[in-house]
Backbone bond lengths (Angstrom), bond angles and torsions (degrees), N, CA, C in turn:
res aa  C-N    CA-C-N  psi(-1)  N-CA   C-N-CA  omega(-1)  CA-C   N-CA-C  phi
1 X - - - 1.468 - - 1.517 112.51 -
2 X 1.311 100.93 5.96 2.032 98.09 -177.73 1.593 87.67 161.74
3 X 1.629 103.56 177.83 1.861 110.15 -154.29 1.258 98.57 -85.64
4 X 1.310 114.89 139.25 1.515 126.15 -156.03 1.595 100.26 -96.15
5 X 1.664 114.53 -16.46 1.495 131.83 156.14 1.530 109.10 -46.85
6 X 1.499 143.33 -37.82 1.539 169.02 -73.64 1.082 97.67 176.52
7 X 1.320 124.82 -77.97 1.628 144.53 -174.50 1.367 105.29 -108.46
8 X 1.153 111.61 124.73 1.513 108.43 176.54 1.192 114.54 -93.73
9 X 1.365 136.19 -60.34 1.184 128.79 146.61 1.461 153.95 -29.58
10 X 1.726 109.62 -8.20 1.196 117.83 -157.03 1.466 111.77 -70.23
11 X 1.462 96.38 148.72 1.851 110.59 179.94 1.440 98.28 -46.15
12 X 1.714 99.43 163.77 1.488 110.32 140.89 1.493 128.12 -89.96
13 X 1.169 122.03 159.49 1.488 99.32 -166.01 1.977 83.53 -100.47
14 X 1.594 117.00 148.20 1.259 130.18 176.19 1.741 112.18 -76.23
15 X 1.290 103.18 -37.31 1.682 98.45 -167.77 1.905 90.17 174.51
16 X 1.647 72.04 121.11 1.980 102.34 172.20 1.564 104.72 -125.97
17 X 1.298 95.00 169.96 1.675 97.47 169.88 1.660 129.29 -117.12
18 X 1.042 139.29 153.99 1.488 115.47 -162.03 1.352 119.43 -57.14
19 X 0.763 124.30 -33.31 1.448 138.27 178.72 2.083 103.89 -51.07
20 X 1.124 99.17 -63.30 1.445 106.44 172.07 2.003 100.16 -57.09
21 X 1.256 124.87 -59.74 1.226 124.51 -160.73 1.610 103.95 -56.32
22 X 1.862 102.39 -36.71 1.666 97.84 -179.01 1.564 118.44 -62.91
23 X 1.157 111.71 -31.98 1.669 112.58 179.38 1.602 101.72 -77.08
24 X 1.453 125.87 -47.49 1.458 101.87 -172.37 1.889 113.82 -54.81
25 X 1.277 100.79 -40.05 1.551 126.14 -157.22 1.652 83.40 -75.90
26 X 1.037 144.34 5.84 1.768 138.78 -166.06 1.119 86.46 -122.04
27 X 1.804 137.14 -54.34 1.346 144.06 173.46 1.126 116.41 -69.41
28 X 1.220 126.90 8.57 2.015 122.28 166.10 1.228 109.18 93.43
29 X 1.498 118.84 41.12 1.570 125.67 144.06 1.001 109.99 -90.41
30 X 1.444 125.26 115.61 0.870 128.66 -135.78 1.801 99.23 -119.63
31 X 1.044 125.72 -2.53 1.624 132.08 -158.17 1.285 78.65 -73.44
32 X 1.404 144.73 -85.01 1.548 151.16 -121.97 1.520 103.43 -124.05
33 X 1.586 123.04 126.20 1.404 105.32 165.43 1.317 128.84 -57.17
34 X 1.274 141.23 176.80 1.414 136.05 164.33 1.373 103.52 -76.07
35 X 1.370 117.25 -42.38 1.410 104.27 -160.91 1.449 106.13 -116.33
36 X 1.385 112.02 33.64 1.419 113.75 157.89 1.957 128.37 -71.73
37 X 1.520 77.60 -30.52 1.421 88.42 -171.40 1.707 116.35 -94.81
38 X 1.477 94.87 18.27 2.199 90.17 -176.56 1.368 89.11 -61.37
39 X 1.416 148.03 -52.52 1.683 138.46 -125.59 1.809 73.02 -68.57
40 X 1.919 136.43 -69.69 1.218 130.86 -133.75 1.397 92.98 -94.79
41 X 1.210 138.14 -1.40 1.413 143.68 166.53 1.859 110.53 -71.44
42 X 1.130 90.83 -50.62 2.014 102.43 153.82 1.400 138.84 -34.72
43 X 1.811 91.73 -55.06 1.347 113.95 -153.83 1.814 98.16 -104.78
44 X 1.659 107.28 -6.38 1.233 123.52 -172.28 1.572 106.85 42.69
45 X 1.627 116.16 59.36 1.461 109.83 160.22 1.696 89.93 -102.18
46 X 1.712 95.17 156.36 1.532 108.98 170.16 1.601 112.03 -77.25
47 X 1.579 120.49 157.82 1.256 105.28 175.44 1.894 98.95 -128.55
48 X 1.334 94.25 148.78 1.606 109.09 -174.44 1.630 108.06 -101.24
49 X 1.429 116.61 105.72 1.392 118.56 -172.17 1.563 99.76 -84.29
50 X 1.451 128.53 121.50 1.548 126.01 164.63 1.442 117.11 -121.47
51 X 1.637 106.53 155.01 1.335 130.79 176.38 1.698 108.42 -70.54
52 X 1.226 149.75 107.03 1.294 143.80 -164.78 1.755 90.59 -73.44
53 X 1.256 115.50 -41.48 1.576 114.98 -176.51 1.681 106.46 -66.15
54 X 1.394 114.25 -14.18 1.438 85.14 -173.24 1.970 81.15 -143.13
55 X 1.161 100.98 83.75 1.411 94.09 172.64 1.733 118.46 -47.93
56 X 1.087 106.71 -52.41 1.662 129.00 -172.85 1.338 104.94 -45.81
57 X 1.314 126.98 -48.97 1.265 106.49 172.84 1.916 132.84 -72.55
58 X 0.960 112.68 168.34 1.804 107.84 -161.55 1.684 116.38 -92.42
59 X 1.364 107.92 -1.01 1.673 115.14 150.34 1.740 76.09 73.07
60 X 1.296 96.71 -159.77 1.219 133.62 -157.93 2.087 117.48 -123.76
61 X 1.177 95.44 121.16 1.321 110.04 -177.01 1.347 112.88 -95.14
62 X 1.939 113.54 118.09 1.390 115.24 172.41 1.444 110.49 -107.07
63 X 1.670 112.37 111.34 1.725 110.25 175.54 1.573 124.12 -115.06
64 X 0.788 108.50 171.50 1.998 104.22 170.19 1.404 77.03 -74.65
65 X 1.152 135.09 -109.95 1.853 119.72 -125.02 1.630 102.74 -120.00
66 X 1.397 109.90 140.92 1.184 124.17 171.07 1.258 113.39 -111.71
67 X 1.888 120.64 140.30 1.428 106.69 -171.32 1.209 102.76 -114.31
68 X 1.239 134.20 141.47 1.634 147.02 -156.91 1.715 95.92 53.69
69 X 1.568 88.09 174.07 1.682 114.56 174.58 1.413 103.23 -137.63
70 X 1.057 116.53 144.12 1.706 123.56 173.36 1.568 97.42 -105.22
71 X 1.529 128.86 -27.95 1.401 133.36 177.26 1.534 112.98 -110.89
72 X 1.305 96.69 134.29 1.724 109.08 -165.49 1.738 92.33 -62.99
73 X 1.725 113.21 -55.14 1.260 125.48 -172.34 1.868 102.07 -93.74
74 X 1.622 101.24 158.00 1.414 106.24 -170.06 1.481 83.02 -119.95
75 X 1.539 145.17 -43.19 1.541 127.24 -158.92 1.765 92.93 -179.48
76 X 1.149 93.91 155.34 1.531 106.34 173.67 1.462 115.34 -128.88
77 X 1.379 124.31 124.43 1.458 107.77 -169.57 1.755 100.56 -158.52
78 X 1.159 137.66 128.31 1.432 154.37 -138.54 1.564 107.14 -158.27
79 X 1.727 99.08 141.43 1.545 99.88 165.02 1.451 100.16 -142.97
80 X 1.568 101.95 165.51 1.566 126.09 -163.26 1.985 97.00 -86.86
81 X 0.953 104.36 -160.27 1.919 124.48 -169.19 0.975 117.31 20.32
82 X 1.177 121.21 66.67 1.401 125.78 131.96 1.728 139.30 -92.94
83 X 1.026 97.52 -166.86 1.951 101.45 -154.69 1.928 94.34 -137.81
84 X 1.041 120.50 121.34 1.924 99.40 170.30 1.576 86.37 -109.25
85 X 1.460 117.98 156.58 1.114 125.59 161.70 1.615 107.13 -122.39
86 X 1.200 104.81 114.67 1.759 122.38 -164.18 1.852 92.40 -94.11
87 X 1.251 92.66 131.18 2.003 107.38 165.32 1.166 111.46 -131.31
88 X 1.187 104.23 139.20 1.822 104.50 177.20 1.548 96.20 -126.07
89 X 1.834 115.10 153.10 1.291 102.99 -155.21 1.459 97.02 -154.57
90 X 1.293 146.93 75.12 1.812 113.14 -165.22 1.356 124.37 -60.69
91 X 0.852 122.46 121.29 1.923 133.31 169.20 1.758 92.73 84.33
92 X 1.145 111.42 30.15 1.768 102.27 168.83 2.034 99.79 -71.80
93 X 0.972 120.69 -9.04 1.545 123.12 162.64 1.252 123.18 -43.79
94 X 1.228 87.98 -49.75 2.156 117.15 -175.72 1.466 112.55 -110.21
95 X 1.631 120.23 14.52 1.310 132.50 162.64 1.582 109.82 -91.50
96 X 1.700 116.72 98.03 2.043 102.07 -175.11 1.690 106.13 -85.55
97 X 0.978 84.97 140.41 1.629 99.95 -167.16 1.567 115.39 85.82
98 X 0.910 116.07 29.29 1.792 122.62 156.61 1.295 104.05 -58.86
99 X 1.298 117.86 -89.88 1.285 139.95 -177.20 1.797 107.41 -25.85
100 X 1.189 91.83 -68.14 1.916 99.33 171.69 1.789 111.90 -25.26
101 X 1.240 91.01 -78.12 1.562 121.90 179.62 1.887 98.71 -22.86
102 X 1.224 91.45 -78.23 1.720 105.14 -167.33 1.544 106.85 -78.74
103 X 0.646 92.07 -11.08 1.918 90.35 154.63 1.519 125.37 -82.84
104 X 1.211 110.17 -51.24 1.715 141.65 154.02 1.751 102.36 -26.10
105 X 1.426 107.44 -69.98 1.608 109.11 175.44 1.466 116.65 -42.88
106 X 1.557 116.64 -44.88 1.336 116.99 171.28 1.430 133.92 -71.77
107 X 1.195 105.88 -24.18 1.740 127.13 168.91 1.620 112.22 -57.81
108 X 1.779 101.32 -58.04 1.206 88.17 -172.95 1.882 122.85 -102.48
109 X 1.228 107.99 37.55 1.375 127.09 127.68 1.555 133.25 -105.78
110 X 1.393 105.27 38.57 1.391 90.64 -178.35 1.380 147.07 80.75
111 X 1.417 102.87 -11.95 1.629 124.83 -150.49 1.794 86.91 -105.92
112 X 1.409 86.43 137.62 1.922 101.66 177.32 2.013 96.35 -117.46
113 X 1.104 122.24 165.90 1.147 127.06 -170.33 1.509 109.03 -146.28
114 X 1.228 116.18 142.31 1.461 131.82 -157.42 1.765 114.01 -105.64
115 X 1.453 122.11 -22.25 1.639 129.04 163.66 1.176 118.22 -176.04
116 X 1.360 133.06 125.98 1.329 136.23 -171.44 1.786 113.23 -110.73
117 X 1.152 97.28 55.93 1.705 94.02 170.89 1.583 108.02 -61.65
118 X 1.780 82.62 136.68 2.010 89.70 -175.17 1.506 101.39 -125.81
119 X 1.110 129.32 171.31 1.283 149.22 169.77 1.575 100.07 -123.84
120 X 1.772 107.14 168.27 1.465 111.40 176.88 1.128 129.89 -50.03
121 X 1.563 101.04 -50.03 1.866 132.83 176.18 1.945 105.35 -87.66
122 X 0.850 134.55 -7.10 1.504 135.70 -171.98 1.646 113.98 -168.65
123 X 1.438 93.26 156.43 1.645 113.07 -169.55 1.472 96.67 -136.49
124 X 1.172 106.49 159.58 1.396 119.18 167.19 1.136 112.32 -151.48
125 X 1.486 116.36 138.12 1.597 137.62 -150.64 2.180 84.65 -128.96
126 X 1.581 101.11 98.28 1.371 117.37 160.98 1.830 113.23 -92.06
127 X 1.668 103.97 113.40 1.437 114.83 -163.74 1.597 102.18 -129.42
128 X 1.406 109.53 124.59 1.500 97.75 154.16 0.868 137.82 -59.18
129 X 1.341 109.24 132.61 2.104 126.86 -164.15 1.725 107.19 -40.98
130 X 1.275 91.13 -44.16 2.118 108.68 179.79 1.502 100.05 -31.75
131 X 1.421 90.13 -82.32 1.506 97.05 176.93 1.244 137.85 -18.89
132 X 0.793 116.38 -50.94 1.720 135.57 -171.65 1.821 125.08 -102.22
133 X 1.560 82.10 -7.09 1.992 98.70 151.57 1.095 99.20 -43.25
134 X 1.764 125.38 128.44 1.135 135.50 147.81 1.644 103.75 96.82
135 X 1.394 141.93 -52.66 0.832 163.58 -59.51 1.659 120.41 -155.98
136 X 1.855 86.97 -53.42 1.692 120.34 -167.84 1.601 114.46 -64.88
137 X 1.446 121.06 5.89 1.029 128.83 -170.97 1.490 113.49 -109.48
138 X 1.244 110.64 -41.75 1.204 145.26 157.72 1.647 113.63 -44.97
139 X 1.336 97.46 -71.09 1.627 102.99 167.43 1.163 118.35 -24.04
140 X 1.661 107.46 -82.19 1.084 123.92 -159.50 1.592 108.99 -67.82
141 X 1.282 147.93 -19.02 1.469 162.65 150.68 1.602 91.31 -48.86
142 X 1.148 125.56 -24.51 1.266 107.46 -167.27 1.467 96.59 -98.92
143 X 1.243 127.48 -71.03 1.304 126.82 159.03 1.672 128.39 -15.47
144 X 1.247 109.28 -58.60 1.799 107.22 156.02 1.769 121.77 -48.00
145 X 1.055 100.28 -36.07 1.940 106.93 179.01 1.374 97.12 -64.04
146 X 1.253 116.19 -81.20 1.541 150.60 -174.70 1.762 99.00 -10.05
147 X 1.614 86.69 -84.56 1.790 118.78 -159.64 1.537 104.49 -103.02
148 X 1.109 155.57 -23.98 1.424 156.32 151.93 1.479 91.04 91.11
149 X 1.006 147.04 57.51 1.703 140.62 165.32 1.271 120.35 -41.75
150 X 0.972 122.36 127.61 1.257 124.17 161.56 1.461 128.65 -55.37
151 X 1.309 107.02 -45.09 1.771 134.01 156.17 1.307 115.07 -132.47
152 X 1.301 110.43 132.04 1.426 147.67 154.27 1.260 143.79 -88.31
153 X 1.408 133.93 67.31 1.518 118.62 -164.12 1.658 101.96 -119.76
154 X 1.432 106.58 178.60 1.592 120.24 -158.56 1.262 76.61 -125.68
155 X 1.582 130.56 149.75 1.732 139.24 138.92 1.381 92.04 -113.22
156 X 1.428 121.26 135.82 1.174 108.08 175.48 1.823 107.49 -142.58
157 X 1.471 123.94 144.48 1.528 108.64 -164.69 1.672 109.08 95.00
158 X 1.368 99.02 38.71 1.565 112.00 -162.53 1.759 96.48 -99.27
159 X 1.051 112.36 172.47 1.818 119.95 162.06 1.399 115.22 -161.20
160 X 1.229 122.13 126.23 1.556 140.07 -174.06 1.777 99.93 -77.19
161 X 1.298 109.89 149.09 1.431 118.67 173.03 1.289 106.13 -142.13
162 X 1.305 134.74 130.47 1.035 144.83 -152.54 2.037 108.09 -123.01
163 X 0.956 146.13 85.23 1.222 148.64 -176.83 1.751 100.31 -88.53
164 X 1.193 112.17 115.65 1.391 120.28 177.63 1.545 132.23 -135.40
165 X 0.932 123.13 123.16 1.622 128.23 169.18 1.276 108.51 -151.76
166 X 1.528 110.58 172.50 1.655 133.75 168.24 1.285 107.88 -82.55
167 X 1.851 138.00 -14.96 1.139 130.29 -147.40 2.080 88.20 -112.95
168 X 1.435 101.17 -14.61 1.288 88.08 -174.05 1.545 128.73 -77.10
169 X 1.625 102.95 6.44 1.688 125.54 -165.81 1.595 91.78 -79.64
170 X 1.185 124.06 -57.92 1.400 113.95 160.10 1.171 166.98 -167.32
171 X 1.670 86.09 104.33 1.766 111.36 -154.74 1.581 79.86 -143.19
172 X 1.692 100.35 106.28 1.473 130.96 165.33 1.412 102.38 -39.41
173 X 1.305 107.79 161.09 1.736 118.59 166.45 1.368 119.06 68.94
174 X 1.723 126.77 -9.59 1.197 124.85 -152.27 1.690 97.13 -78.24
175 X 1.509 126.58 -36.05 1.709 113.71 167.40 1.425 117.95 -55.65
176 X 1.382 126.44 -22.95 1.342 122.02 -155.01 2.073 99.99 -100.26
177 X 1.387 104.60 -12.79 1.488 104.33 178.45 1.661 98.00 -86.77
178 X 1.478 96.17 -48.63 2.128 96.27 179.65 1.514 112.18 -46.40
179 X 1.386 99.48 -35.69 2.052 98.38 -176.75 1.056 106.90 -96.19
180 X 1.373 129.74 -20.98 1.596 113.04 171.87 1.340 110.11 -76.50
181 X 1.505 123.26 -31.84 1.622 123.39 173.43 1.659 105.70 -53.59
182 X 1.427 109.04 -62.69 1.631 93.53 -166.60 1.396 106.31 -66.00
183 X 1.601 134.21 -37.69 1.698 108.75 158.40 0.661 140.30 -8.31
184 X 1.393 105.83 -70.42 1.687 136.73 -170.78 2.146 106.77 -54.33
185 X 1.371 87.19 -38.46 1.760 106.27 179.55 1.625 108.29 -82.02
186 X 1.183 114.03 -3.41 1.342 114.70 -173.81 1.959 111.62 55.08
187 X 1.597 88.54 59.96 1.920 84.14 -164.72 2.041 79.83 -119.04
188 X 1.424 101.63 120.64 1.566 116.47 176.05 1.455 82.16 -80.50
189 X 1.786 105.59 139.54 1.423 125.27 -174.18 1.660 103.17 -113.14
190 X 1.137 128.35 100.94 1.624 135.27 172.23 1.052 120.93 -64.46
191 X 0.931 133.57 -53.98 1.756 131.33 161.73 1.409 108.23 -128.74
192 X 1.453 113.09 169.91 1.502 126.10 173.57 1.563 109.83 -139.20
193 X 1.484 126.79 121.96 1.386 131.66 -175.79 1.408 110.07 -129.44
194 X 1.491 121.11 113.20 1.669 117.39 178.31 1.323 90.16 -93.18
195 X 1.216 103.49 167.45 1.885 111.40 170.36 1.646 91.68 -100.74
196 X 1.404 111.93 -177.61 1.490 135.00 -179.84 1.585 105.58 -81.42
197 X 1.002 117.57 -20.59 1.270 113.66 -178.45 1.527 127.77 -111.82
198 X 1.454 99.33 10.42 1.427 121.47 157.32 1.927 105.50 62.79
199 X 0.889 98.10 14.76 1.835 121.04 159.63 1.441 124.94 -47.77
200 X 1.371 100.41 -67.44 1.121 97.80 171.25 1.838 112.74 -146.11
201 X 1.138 113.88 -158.71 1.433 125.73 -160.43 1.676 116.01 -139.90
202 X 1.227 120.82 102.04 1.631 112.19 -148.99 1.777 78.96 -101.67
203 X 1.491 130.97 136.87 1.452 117.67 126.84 1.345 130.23 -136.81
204 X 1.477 136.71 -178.94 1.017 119.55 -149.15 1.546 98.78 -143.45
205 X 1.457 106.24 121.41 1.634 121.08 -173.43 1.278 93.55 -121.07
206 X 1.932 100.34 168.07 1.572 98.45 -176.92 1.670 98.45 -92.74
207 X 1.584 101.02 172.35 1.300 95.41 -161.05 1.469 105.61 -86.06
208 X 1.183 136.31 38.38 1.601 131.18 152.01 1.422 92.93 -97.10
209 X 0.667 139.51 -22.75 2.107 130.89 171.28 1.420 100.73 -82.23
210 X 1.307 145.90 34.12 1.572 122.69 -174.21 1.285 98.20 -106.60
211 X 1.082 134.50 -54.02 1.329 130.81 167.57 1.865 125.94 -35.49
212 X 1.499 107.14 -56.53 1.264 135.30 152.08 1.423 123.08 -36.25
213 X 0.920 112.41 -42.97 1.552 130.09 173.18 1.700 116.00 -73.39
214 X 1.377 112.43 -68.60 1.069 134.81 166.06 1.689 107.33 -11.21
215 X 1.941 85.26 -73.95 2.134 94.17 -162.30 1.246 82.41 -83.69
216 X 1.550 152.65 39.24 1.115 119.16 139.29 1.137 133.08 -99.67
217 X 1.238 102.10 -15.88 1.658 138.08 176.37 1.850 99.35 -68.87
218 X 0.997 107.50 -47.60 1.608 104.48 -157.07 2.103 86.78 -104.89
219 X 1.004 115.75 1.98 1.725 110.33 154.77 1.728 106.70 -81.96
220 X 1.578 112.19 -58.72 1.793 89.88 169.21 0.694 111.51 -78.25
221 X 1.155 174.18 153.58 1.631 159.29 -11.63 1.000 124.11 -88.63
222 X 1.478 125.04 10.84 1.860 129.21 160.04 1.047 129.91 -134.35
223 X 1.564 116.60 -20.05 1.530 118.91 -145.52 1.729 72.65 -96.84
């Protein structure tokens, strides 16, 4: 259910569905590619993940759809280097072609981007650090032309954590245990990104909390 490097103890998970496996496997679960499996994701065969050391046990089942959940959460899985690039903007809401613009800056360096949680007055452009080797100077010169910010800042040394299941669509309270856990851990939370499909729960600590974060996350919802 998360890196056993991290968690030492952690479960195996019995049976996910691709959809769940593509977001862990996008967030640095690293056992299975995401996109190994489009040909049987197609053809809708199930796939049986096994331990070669322990044949006997029944591994892990990947299907299109599972009906009920007995676990609110299906896996937790996060990676380190990233970069956020924070803008603050007034009424960039009611500015059309904002969005264009500062996207545009990143295009034409090359640069792809990983989640853009925005607010009314501000956006934030979450980028891997890679990317922006060489680069980040450039960017941001471009972004000042572009969009005229009012504020501009870099966080940089960031790490995404990804909390995911099918059971969390609906089972009340499940944001308010994830943020009271990292509280409780003293883990400062940098951004917060749900997807549309209420799957999973992206947030973003710096990376001396990733570890920290991690077993706190997988203490409420497993231990």
């Amino acid at each position: 259910m998360t890196d056993p490097r991290i968690v030492a103890d952690a479960r195996p998970i019995d049976v996910l569905t691709y959809r769940e496996l593509r977001e862990l496997a996008y967030m640095g679960a690293s056992v299975l590619h995401d996109e190994a499996i489009f040909p049987v994701i197609q053809a809708g065969i199930p796939v049986n993940v096994r331990n070669t050391n322990a044949p006997e046990h029944s591994g892990t089942w990947i299907v299109s759809q599972v009906e009920g959940s007995t676990n609110t959460i299906t896996g937790i899985a996060g990676r380190k280097g990233y970069t956020v690039i924070a803008i603050e903007r007034s009424l960039m809401n009611a500015e059309v072609g904002f969005g264009r613009r500062l996207l545009s800056a990143l295009e034409r360096q090359g640069v792809s981007f990983e989640h853009m949680p925005t607010g009314i007055d501000t956006v934030s452009l979450v980028v891997e650090a890679s990317y922006l080797r060489g680069k980040l100077d450039t960017v941001l010169e471009e972004i000042r032309r572009e969009c005229r910010p009012e504020r501009l800042e870099i966080y940089e040394n960031m790490a995404l954590i990804a909390t995911v299941g099918r059971g969390m669509m609906h089972t009340p309270g499940v944001a308010a245990r994830l943020f009271g856990a990292l509280g409780e851990a003293s883990v400062n939370v940098r951004m917060i990104d749900q997807g549309s499909g209420e799957m999973n729960i992206i947030v973003g600590v710096e990376e001396a909390d990733f570890e920290t974060a991690i077993r706190a996350i997988y203490k409420a919802f497993v231990s």
